[in-house]
C-alpha positions as a printed NumPy array, in Angstrom:
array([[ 88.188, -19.1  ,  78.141],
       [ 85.486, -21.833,  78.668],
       [ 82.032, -20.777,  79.154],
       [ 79.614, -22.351,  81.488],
       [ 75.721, -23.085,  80.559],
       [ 73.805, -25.883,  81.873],
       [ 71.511, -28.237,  80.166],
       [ 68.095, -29.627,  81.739],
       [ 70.164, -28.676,  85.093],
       [ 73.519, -30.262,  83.92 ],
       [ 76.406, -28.134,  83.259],
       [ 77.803, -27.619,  79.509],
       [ 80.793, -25.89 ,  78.501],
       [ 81.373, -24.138,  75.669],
       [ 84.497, -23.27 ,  74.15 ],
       [ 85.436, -20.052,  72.089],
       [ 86.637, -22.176,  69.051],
       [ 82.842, -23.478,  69.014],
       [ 81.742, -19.95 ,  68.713],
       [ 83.737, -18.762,  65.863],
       [ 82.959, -21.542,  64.177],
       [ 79.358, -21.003,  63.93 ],
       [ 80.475, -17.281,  63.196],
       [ 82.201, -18.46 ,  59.948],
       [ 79.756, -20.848,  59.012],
       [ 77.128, -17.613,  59.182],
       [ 79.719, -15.409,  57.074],
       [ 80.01 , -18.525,  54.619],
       [ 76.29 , -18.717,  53.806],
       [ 75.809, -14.654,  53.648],
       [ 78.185, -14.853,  50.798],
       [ 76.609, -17.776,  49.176],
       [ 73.405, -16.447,  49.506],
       [ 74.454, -13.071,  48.303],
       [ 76.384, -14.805,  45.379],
       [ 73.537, -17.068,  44.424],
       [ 71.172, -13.526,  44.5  ],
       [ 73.442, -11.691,  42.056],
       [ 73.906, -14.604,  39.913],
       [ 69.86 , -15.15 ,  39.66 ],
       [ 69.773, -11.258,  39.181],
       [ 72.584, -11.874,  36.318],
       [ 70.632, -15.003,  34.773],
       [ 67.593, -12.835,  34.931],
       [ 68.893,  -9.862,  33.028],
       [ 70.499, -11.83 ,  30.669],
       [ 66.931, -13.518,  29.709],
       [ 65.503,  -9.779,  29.016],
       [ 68.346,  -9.154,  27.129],
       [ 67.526, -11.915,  25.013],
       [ 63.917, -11.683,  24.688],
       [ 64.853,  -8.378,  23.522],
       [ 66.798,  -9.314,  21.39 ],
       [ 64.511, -11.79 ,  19.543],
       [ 61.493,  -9.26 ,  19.773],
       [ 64.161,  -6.573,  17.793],
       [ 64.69 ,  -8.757,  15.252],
       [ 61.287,  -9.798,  14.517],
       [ 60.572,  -5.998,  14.112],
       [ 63.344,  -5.584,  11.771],
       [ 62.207,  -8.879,   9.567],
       [ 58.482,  -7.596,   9.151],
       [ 59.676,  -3.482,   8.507],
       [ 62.395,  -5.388,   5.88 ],
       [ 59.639,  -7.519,   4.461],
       [ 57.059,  -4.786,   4.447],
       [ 59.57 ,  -2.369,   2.34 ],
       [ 60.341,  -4.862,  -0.233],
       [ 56.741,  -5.178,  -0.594],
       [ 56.571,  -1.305,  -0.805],
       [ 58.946,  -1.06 ,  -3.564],
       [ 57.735,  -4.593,  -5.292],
       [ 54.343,  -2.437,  -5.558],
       [ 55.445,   0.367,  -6.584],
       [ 58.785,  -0.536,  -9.257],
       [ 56.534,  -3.594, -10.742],
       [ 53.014,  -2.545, -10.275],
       [ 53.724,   1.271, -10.181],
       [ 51.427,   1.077,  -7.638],
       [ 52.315,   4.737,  -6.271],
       [ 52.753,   6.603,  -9.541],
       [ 51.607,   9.951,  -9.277],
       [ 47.792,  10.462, -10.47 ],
       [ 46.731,  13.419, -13.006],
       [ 43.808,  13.484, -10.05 ],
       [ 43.557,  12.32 ,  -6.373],
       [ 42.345,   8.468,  -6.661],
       [ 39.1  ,   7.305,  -4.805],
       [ 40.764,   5.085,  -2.397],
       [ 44.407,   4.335,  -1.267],
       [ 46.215,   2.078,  -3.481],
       [ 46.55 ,  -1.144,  -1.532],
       [ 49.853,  -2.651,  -0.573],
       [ 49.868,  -6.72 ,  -0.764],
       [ 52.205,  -8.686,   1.008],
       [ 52.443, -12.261,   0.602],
       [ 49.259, -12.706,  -0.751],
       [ 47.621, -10.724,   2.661],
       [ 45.839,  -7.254,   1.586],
       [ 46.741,  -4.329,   3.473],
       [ 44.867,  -3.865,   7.533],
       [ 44.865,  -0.555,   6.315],
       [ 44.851,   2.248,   4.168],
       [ 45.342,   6.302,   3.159],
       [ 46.66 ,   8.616,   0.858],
       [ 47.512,  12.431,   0.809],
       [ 47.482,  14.198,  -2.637],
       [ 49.141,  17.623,  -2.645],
       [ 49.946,  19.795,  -6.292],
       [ 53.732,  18.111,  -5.88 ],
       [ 53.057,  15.175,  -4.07 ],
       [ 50.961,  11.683,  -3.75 ],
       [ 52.211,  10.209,  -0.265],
       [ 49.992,   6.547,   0.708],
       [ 50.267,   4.88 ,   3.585],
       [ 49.425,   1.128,   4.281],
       [ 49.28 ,  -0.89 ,   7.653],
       [ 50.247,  -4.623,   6.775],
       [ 49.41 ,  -7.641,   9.112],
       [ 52.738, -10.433,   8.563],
       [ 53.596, -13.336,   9.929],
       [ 50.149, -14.89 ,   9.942],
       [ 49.041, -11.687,  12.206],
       [ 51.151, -12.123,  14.949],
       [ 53.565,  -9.063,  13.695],
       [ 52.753,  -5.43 ,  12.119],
       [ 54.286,  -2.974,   9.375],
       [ 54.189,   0.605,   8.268],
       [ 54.823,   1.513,   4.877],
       [ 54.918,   4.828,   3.941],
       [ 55.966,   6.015,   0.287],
       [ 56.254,   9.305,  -1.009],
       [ 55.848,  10.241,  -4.819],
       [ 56.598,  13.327,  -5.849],
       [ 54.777,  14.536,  -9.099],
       [ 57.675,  15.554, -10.936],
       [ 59.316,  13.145, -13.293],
       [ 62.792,  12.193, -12.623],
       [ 62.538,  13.399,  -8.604],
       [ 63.388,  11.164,  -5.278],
       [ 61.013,   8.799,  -4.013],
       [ 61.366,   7.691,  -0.613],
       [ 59.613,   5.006,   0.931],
       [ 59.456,   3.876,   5.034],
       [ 58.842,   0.798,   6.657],
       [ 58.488,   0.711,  10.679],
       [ 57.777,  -2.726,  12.168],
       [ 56.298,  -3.715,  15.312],
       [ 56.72 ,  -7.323,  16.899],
       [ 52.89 ,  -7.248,  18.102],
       [ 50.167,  -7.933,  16.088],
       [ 48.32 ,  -4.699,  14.154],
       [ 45.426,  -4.964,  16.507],
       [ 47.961,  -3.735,  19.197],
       [ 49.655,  -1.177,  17.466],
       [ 46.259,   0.162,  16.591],
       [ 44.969,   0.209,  20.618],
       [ 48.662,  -0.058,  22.7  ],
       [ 46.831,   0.505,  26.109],
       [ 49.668,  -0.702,  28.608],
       [ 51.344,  -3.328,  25.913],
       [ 54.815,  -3.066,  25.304],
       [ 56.4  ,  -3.575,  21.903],
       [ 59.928,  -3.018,  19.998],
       [ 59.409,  -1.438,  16.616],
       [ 62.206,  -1.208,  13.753],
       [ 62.352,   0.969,  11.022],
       [ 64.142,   1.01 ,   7.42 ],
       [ 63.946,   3.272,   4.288],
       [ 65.156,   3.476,   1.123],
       [ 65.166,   6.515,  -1.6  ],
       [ 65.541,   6.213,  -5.394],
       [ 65.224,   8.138,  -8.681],
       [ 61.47 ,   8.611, -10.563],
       [ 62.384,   7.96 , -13.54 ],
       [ 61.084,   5.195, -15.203],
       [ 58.599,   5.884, -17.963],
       [ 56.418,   3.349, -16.725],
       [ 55.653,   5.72 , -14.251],
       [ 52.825,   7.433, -16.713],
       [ 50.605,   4.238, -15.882],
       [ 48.65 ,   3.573, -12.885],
       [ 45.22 ,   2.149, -12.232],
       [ 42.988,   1.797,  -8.844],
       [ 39.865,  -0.846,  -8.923],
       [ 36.545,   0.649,  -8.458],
       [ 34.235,  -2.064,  -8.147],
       [ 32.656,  -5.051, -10.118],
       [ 30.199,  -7.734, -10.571],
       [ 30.862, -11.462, -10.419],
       [ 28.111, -14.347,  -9.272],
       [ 29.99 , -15.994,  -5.578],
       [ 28.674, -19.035,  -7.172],
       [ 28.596, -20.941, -10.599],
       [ 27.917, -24.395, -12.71 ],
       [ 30.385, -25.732, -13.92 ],
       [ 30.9  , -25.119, -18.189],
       [ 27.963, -22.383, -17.714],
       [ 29.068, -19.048, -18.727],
       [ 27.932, -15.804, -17.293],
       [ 28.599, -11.879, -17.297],
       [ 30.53 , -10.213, -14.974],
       [ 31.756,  -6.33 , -15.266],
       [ 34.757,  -5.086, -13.587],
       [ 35.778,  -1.043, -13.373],
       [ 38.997,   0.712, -12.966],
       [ 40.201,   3.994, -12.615],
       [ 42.785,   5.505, -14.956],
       [ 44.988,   7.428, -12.206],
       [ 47.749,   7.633, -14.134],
       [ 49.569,  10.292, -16.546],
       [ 48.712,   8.556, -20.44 ],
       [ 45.35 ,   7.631, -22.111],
       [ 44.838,   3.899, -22.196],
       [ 44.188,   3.042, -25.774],
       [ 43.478,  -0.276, -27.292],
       [ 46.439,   0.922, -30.154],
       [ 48.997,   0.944, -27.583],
       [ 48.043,  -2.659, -26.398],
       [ 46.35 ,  -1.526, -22.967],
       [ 43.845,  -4.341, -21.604],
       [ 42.588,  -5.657, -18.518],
       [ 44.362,  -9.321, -17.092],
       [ 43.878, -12.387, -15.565],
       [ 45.428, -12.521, -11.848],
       [ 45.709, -14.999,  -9.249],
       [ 47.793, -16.845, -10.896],
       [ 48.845, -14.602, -13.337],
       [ 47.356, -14.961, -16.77 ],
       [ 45.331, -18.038, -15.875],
       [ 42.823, -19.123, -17.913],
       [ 40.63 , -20.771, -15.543],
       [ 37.329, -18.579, -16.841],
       [ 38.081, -19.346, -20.523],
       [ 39.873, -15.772, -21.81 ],
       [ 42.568, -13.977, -19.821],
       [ 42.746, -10.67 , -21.979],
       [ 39.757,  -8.214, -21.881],
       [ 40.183,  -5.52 , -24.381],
       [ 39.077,  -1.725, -24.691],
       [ 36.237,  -0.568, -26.584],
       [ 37.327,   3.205, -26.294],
       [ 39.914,   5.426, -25.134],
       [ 40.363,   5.851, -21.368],
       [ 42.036,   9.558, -20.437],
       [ 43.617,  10.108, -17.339],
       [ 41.058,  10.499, -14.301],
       [ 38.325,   8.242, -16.367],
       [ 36.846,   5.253, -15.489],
       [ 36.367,   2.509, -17.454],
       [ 33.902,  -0.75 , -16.955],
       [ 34.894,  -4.206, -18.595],
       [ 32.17 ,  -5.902, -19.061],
       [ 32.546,  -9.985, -20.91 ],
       [ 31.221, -13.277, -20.422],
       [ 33.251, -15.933, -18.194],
       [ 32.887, -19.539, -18.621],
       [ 32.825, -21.383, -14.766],
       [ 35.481, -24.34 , -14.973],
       [ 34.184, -28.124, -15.568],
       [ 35.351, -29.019, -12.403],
       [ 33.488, -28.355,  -9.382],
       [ 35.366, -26.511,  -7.03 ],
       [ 36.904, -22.802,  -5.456],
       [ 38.668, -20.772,  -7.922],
       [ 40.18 , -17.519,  -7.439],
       [ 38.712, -14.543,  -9.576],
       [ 40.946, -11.401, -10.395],
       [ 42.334,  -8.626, -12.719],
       [ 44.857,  -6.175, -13.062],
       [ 45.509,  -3.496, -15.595],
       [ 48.312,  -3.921, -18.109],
       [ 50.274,  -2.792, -21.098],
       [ 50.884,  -5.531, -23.009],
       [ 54.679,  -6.199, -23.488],
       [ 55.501,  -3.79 , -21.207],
       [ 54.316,  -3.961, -17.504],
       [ 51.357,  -4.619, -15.57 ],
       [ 50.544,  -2.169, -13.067],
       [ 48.263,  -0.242, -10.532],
       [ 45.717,  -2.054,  -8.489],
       [ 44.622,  -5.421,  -8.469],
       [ 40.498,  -5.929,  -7.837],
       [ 39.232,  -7.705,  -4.712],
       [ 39.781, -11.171,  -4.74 ],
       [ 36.359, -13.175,  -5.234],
       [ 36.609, -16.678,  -4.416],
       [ 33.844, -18.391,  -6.375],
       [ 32.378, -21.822,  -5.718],
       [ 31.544, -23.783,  -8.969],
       [ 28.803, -26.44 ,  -8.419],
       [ 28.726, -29.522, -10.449]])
């Protein structure tokens, strides 16, 4: 069947082929245009499910690298050993040369638990470490580490940001008998500025937190850090004058002679046993300028 129209008053006939044609063509481009929907809606999915992805394993990098940090701290520095009596201040993770965003501690009769925030990956990523001493000798420690691809800043104030965090943990025996040492910094004295070959007096206290007396007999002294056992302000030994018991503070105080060569060197100490471990806290790093 032909159907008649007309056209600026001249007749036009249609046929039904014409029409189903155009019906097809309509059918054709719903399907495309539902195919090409799903497909965008596929594409799209598959994007999140890769940014996902990538966020997850940044989380799981910084919690791996915070942990090995953790136990670094705490199996070469004993940084966590148990204290005869609850330490001044957290003892400070640091990772990769960064000091910890921040810090606390819980001290119980059976067990010294410290926490530390770390900022990684030049601050764009976040870590908790948690690590749990128990005060008996030869019991578990166990030690957390939850990471977060966002930077600490977020972690600390979320508001509507979303993040992926990943978490790790390890346990392990408290046995080693270097576990009887520990040491947090209290404070010290060092000029931010020099001249070069002069030598001046600088004082630098620590806190015996751990479970023996230091002793100058058994080889216990204060050490160069930063690099380790550098020389750079003429001596990197500073003995005791006196027995240090657990809980006791002790202030080294000796002369330092600023390098000849003008410049920014690092000053720092740790605690030690000598020929056996260094360990506990190091003090705050102190950049000093030497002046020709």
């Amino acid at each position: 069947m032909a159907i008649a129209h007309t056209r600026q008053g001249v007749p036009v006939k249609c046929s039904e082929h014409e029409g189903f044609a155009l019906l097809v063509a309509v059918i054709f481009m719903s399907v495309m245009l539902t195919l090409g929907l799903e497909l965008g809606s596929l594409s799209y999915k598959q994007e999140v499910l890769a940014s996902g992805a990538i966020e997850s394993q940044y989380a799981f990098y910084v919690a791996d690298a915070a942990l090995e940090c953790a136990l670094y701290a705490d199996q070469q520095q004993n940084l966590f050993a148990y204290p005869a009596t609850a330490p001044a201040s957290a003892p400070q993770v640091s990772c990769g040369g960064v000091a910890s965003f921040s810090s606390s501690f819980t001290y119980t009769a059976s067990q010294f638990a410290v926490f530390n925030r770390l900022s990684l990956d030049s601050g764009k990523r976040c870590a908790d470490v948690s690590v749990y001493k128990p005060a008996t000798f030869g019991s578990v420690t166990y030690a957390y580490a939850q990471g977060y691809d966002v930077p600490c800043a977020t972690v600390a104030s979320p508001g509507t940001a979303r993040f992926v965090s990943r978490g790790l943990s390890a346990y392990y025996n408290n046995s080693s008998v270097a576990s009887t040492n520990n040491a947090v910094f209290v404070s010290q004295t060092v000029p931010s500025t020099m001249t070069a070959g002069r030598t001046y007096s600088v004082s630098v206290t620590m806190q015996n937190i751990g479970l023996s007396t230091w002793t100058a007999a058994t080889s216990y002294r204060l050490g160069s850090q930063n690099p380790q056992d550098n020389g750079t302000w003429g001596l990197g030994r500073v003995g005791l004058s006196n027995s240090v018991p657990p809980g006791a503070s002790y202030t080294f105080v000796f002369n330092v002679t600023a390098p000849a060569t003008a410049g920014t060197y690092n000053f720092q100490w740790m605690m030690l046993q000598e020929f056996v471990m260094w360990f506990g806290q190091l003090s705050t790093n102190v950049p000093v300028v030497v002046t020709p």
